[in-house]
N, CA, C and O of each residue as an XYZ file, in Angstrom:
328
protein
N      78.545     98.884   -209.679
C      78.933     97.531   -209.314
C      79.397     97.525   -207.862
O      80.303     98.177   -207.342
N      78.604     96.679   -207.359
C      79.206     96.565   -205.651
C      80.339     95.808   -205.288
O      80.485     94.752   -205.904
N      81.198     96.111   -204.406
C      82.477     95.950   -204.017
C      82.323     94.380   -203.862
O      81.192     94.076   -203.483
N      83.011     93.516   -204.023
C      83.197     91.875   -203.687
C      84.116     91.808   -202.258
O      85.310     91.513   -202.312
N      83.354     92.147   -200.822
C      84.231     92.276   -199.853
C      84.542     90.315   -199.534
O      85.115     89.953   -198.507
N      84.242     89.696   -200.181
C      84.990     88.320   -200.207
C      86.543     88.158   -200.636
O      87.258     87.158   -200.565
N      86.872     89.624   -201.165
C      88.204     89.621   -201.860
C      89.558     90.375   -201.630
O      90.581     90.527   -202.298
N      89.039     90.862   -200.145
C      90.407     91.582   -199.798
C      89.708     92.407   -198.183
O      88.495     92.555   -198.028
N      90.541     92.763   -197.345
C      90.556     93.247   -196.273
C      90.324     94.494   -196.208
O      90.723     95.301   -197.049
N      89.505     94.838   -194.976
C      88.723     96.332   -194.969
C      88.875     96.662   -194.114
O      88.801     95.665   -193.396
N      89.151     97.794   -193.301
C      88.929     98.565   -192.116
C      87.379     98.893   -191.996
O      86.613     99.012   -192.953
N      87.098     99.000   -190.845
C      85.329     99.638   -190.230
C      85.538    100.636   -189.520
O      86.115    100.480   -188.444
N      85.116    101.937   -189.947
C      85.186    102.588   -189.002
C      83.816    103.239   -188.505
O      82.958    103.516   -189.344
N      83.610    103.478   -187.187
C      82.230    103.893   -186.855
C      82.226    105.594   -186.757
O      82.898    106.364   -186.070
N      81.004    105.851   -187.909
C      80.839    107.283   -187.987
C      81.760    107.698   -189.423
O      82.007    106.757   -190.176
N      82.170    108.814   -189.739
C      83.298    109.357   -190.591
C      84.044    110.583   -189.760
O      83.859    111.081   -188.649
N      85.001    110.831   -190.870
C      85.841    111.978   -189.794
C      87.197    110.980   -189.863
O      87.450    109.786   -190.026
N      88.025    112.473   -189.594
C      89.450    111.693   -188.756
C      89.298    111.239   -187.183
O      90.236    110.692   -186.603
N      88.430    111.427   -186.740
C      88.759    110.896   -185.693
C      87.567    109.390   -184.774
O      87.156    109.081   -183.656
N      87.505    108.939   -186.151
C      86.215    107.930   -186.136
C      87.200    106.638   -185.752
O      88.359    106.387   -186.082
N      86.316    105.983   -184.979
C      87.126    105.200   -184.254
C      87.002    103.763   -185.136
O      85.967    103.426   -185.710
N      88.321    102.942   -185.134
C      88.066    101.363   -185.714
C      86.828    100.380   -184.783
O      86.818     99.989   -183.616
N      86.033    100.251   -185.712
C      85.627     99.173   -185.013
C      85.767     97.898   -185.411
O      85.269     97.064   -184.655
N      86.188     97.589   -186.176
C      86.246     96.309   -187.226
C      87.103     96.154   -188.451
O      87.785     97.076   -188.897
N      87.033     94.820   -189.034
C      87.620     94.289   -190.442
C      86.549     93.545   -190.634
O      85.698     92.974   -189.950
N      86.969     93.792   -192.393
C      86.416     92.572   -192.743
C      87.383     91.546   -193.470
O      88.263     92.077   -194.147
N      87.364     90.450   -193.444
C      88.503     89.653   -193.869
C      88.363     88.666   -194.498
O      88.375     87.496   -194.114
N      88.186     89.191   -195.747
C      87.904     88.585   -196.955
C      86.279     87.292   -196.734
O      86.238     86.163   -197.225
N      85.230     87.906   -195.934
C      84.329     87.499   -195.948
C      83.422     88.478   -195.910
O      83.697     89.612   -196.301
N      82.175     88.126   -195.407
C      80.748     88.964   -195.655
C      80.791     89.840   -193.998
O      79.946     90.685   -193.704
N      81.587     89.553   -193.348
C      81.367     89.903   -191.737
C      82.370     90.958   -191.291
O      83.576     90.819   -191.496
N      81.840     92.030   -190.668
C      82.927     92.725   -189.548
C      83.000     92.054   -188.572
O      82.084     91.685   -187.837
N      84.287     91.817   -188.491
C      85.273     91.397   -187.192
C      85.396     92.164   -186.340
O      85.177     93.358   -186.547
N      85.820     91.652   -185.025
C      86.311     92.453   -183.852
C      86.536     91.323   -182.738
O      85.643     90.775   -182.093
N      88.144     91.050   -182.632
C      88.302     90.159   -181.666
C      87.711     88.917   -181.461
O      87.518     88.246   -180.448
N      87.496     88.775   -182.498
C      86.992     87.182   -183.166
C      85.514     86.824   -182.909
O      85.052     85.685   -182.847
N      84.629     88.378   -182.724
C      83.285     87.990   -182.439
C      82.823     89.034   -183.943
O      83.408     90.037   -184.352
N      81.625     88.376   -184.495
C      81.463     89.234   -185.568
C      80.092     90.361   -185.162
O      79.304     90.001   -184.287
N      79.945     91.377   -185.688
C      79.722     92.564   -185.375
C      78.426     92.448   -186.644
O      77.207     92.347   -186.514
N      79.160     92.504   -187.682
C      77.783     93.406   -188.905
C      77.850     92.021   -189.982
O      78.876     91.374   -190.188
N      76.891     91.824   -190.425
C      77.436     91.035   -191.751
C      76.562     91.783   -193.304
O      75.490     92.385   -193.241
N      77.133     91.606   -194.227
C      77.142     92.672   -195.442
C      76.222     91.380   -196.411
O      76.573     90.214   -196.226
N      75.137     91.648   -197.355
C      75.106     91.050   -198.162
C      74.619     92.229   -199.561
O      73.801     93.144   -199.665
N      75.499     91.671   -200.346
C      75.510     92.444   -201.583
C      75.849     93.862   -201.075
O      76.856     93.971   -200.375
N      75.135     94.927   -201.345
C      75.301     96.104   -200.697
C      74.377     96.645   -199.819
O      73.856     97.752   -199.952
N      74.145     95.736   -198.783
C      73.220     96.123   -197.850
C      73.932     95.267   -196.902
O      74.309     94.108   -197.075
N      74.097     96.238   -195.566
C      74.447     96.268   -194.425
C      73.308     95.752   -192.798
O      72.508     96.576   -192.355
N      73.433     94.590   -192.259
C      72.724     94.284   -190.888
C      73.511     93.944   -190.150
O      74.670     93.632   -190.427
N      72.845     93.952   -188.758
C      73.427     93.621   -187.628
C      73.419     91.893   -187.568
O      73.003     91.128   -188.438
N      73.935     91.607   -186.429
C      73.907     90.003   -186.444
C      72.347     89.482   -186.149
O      72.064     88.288   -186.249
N      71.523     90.328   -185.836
C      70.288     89.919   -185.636
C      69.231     89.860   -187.059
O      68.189     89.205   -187.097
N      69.592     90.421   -187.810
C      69.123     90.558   -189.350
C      68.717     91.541   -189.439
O      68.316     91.832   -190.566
N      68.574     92.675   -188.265
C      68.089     93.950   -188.564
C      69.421     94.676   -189.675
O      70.649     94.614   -189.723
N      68.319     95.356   -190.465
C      68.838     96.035   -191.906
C      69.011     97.865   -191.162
O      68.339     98.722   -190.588
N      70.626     97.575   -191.774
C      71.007     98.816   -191.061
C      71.507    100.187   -192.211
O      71.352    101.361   -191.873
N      72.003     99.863   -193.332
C      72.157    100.909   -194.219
C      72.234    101.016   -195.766
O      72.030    102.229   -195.708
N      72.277    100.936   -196.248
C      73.092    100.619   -197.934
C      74.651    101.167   -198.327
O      74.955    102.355   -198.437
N      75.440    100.168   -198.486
C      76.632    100.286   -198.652
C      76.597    101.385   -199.941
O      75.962    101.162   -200.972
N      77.453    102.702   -199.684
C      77.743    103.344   -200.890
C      78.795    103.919   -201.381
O      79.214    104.898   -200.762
N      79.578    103.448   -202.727
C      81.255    103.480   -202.838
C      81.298    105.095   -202.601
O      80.755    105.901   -203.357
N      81.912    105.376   -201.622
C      82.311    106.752   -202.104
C      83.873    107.424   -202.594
O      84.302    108.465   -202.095
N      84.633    106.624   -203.665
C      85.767    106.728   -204.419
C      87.211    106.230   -203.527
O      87.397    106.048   -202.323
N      88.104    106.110   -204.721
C      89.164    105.079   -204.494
C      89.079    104.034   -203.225
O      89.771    103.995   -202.208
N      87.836    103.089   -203.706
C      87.936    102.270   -202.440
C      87.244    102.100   -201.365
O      86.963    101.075   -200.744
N      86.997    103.165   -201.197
C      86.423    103.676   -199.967
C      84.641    103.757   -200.245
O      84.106    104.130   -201.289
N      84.010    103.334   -199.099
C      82.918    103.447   -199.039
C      82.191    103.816   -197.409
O      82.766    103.693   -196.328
N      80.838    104.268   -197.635
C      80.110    104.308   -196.880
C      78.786    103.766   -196.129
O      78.100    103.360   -197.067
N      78.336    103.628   -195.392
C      77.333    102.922   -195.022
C      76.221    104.251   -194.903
O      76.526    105.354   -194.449
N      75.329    103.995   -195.246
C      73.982    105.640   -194.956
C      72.647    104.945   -194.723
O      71.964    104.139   -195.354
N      72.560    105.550   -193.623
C      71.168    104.489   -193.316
C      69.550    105.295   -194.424
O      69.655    105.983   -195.440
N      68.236    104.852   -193.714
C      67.332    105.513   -194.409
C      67.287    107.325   -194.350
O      67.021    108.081   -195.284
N      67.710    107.753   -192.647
C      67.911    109.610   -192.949
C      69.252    109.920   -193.624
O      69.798    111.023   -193.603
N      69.584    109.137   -194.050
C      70.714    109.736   -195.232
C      72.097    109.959   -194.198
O      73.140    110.458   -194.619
N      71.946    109.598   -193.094
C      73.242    109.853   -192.237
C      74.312    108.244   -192.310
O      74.092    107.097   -192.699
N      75.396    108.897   -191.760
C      76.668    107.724   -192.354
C      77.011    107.268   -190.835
O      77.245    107.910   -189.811
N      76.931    105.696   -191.170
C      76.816    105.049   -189.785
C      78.530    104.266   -189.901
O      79.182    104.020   -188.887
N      78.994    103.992   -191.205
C      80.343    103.596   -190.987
C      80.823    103.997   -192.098
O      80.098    104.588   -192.899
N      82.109    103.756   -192.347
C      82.950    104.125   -192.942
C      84.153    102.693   -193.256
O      85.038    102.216   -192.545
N      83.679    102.360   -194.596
C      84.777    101.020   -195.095
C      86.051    101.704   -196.004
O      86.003    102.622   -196.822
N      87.118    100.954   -195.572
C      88.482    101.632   -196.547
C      89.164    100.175   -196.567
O      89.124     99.242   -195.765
N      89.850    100.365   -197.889
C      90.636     99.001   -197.888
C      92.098     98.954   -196.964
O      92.825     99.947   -196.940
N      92.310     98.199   -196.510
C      93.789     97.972   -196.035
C      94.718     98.380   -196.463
O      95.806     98.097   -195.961
C-alpha cells in the first residue's frame, strides 16, 4: 500500500547517506517544496519532475521512510516523515 503523502509532512532528501542534503518537503500535498517553488510532484507511487518527465518509483523502505529508485535501480531521493 502506497504512502498517502496528502496526509502528513516529509523531508526530501537528495541521494541517501548521512550526509545527503535536504532538498525539500512535502506538505501534506502531492509536491516537493523548496522555498515556495515546487521541485517534484508524486502521483500514487511514481515520482516526476515538474515537466512530467517520470523519474523513479517510490519504494517504502521501513518505519516511514522511503525511497525513490529510478529504472538502474539507483536511489535518487530519500523521503522520511517529520
Amino acid at each position: 500500500m502506497a504512502t498517502d503523502y496528502s496526509a502528513g509532512r516529509y523531508n526530501v532528501y537528495e541521494g541517501r547517506g548521512p550526509g545527503a542534503p535536504l532538498i525539500g518537503r512535502i506538505d501534506e500535498d502531492e509536491f516537493v517544496q523548496s522555498n515556495g517553488g515546487l521541485l517534484y510532484r508524486i502521483d500514487g507511487s511514481e515520482f516526476y519532475d515538474m515537466s512530467g518527465k517520470y523519474l523513479g518509483e517510490i519504494v517504502e523502505s521501513g518505519e516511514g521512510n522511503a525511497m525513490v529508485i529510478d529504472g538502474n535501480h539507483y536511489c535518487l531521493f530519500v523521503i522520511v516523515p517529520e
